[in-house]
Backbone as ProteinMPNN parsed JSONL, in Angstrom:
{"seq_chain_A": "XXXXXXXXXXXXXXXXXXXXXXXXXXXXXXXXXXXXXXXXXXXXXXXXXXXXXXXXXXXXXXXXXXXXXXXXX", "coords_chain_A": {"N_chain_A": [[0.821, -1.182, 0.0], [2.24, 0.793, 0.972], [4.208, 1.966, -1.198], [2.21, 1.767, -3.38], [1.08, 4.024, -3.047], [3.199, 6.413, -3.062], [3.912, 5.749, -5.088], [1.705, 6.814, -6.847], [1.356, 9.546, -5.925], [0.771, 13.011, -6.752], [2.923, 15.332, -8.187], [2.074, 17.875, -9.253], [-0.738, 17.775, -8.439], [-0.917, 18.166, -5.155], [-2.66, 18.055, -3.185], [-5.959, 17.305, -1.72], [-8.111, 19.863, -2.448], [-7.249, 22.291, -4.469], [-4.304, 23.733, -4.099], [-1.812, 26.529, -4.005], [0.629, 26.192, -5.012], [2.962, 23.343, -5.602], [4.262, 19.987, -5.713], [5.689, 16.99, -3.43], [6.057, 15.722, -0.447], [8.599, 13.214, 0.378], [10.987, 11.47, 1.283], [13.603, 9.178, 1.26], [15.424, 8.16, 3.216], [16.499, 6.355, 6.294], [16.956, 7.767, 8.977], [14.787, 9.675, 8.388], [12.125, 10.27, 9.748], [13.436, 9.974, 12.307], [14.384, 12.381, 12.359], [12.192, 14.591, 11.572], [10.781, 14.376, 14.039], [12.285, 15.508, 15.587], [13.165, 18.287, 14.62], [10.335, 18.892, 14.435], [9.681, 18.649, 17.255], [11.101, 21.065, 18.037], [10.247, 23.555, 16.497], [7.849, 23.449, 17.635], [8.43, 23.679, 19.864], [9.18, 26.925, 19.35], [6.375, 27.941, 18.447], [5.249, 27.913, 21.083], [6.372, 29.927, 22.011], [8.634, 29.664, 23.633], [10.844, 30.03, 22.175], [12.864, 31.681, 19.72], [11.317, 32.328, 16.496], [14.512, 32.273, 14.645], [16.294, 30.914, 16.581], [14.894, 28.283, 16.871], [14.937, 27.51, 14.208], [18.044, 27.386, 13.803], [18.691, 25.252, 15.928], [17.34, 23.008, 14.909], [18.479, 23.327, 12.469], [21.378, 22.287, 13.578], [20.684, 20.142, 14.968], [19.742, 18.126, 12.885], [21.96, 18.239, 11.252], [23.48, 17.015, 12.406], [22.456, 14.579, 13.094], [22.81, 13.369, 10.4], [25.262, 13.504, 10.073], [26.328, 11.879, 12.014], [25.007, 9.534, 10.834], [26.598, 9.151, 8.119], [26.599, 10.313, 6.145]], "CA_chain_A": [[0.0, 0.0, 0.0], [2.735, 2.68, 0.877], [4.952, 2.113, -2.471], [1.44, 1.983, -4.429], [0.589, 5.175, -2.659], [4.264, 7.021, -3.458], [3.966, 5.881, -6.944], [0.176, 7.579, -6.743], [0.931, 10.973, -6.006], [1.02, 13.745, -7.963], [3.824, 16.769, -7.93], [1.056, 18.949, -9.718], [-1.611, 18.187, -7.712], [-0.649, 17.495, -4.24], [-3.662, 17.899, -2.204], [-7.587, 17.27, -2.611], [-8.198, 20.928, -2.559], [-6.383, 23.214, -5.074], [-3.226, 24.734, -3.864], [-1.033, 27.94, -4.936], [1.91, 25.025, -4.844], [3.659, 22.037, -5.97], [5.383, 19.165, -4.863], [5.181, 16.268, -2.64], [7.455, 15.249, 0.216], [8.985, 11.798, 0.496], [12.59, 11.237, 2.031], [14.131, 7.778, 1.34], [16.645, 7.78, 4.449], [15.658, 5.62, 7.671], [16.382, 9.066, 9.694], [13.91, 10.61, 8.545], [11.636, 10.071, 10.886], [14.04, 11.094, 13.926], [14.736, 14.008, 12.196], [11.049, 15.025, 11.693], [9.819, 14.869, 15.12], [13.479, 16.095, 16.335], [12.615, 19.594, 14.337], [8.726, 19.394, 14.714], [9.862, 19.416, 18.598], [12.037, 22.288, 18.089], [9.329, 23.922, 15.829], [6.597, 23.378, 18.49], [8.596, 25.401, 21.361], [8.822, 28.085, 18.884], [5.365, 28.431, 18.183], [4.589, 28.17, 22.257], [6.423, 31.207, 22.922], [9.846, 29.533, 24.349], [12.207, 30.154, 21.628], [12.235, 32.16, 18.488], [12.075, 31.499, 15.038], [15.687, 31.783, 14.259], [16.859, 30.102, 17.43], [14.163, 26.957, 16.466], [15.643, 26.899, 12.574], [18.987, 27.312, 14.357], [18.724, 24.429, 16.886], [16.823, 22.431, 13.953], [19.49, 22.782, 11.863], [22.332, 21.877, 13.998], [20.206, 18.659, 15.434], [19.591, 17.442, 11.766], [23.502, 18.312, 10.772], [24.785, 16.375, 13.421], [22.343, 13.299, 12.874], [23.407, 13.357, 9.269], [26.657, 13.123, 9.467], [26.452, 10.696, 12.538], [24.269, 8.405, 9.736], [27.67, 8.812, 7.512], [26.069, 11.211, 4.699]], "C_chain_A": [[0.877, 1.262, 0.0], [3.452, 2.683, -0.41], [3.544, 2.47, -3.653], [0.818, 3.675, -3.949], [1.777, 6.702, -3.139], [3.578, 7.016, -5.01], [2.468, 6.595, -7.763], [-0.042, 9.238, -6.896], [1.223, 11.835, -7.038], [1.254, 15.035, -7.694], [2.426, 17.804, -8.214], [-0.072, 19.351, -8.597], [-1.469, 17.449, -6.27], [-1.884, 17.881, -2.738], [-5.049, 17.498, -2.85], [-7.92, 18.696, -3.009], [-7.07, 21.35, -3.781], [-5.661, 24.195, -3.98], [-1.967, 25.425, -4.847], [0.62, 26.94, -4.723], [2.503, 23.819, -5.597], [4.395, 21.24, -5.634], [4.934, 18.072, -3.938], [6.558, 15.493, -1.59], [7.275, 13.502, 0.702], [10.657, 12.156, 0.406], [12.741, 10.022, 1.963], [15.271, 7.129, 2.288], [16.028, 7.039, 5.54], [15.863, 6.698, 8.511], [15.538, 9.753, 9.441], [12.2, 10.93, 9.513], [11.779, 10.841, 12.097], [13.573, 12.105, 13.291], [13.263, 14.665, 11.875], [10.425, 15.654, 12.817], [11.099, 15.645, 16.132], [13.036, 17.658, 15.844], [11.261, 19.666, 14.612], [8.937, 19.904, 16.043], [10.337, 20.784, 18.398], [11.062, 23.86, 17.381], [8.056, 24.414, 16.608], [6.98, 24.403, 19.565], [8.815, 26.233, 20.67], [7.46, 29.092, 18.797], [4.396, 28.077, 20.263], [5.118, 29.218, 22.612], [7.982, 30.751, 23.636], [11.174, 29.615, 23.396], [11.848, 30.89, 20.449], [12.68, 31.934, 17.152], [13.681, 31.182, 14.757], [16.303, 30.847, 15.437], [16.346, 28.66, 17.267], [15.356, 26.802, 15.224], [17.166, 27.038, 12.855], [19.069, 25.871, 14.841], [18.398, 23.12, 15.728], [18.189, 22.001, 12.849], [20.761, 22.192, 12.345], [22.069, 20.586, 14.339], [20.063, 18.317, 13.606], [21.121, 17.312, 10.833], [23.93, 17.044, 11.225], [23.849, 14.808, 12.994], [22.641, 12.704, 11.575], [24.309, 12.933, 8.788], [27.217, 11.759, 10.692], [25.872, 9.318, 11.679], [25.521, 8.317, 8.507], [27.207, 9.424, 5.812], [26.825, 12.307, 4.842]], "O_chain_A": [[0.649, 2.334, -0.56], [3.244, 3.789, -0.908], [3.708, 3.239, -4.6], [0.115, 4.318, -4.729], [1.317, 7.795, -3.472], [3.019, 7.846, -5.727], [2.307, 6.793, -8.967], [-0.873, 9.936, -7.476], [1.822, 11.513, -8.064], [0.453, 15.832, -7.204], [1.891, 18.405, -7.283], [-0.334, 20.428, -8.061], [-1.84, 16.281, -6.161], [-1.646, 17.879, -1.531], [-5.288, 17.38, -4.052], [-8.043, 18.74, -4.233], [-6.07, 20.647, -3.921], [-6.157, 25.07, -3.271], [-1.429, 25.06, -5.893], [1.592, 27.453, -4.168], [1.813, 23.726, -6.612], [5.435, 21.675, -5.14], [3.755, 18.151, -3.593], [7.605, 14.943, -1.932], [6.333, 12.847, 1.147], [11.282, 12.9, -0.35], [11.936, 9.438, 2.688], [15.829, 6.036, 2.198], [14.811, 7.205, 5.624], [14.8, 6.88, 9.104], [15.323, 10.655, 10.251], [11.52, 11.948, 9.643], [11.111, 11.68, 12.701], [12.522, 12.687, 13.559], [13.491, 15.857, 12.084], [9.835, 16.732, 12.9], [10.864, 16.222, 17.193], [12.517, 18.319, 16.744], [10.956, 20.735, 15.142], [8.651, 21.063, 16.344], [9.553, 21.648, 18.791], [11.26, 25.004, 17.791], [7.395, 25.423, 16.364], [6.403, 25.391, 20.019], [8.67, 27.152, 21.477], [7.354, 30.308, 18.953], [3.182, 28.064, 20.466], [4.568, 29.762, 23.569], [8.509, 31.684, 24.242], [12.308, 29.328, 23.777], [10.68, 30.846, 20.063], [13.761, 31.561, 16.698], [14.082, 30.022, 14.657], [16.896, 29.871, 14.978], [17.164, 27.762, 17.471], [16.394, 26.145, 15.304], [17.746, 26.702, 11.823], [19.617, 25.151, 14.006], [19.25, 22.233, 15.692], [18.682, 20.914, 12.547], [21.339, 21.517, 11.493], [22.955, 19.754, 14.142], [21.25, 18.526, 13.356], [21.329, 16.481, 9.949], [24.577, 16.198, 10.608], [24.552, 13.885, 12.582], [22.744, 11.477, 11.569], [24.515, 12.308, 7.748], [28.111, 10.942, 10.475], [26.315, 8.194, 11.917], [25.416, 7.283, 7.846], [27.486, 8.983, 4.697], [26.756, 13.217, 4.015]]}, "name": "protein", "num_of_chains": 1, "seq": "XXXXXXXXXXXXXXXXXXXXXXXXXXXXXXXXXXXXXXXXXXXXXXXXXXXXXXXXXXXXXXXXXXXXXXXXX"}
């Protein structure tokens, strides 16, 4: 089901609704995962008020660097 679902979507139209957009995300690494809910966290105390944008996309990027190159990419 998930490979027939990849091979399903469509860059053009990537929602049910019409959007001002394009594209569809899929990551083929086994981190991707961590690294999702590692920035969503980091993402989430931004948008409560405990850190601010650049310090999130800061922190975000240094946690996704470092698991990166600990994964040998």
């Amino acid at each position: 089901m998930t490979l027939q679902s990849i091979n399903a979507a469509d860059p053009n139209n990537p929602t049910v609704e019409p959007v001002p957009y394009v594209g569809i995300q899929y990551v083929a690494i086994p981190e991707w995962a961590g690294i999702g809910t590692t920035a969503g966290q980091e993402f989430s105390a931004m948008v409560a008020g405990q850190q601010s944008p650049d310090e999130a996309l800061e922190k975000a990027q240094t946690l996704v660097a470092d698991e990166m190159e600990a994964a040998g990419y």
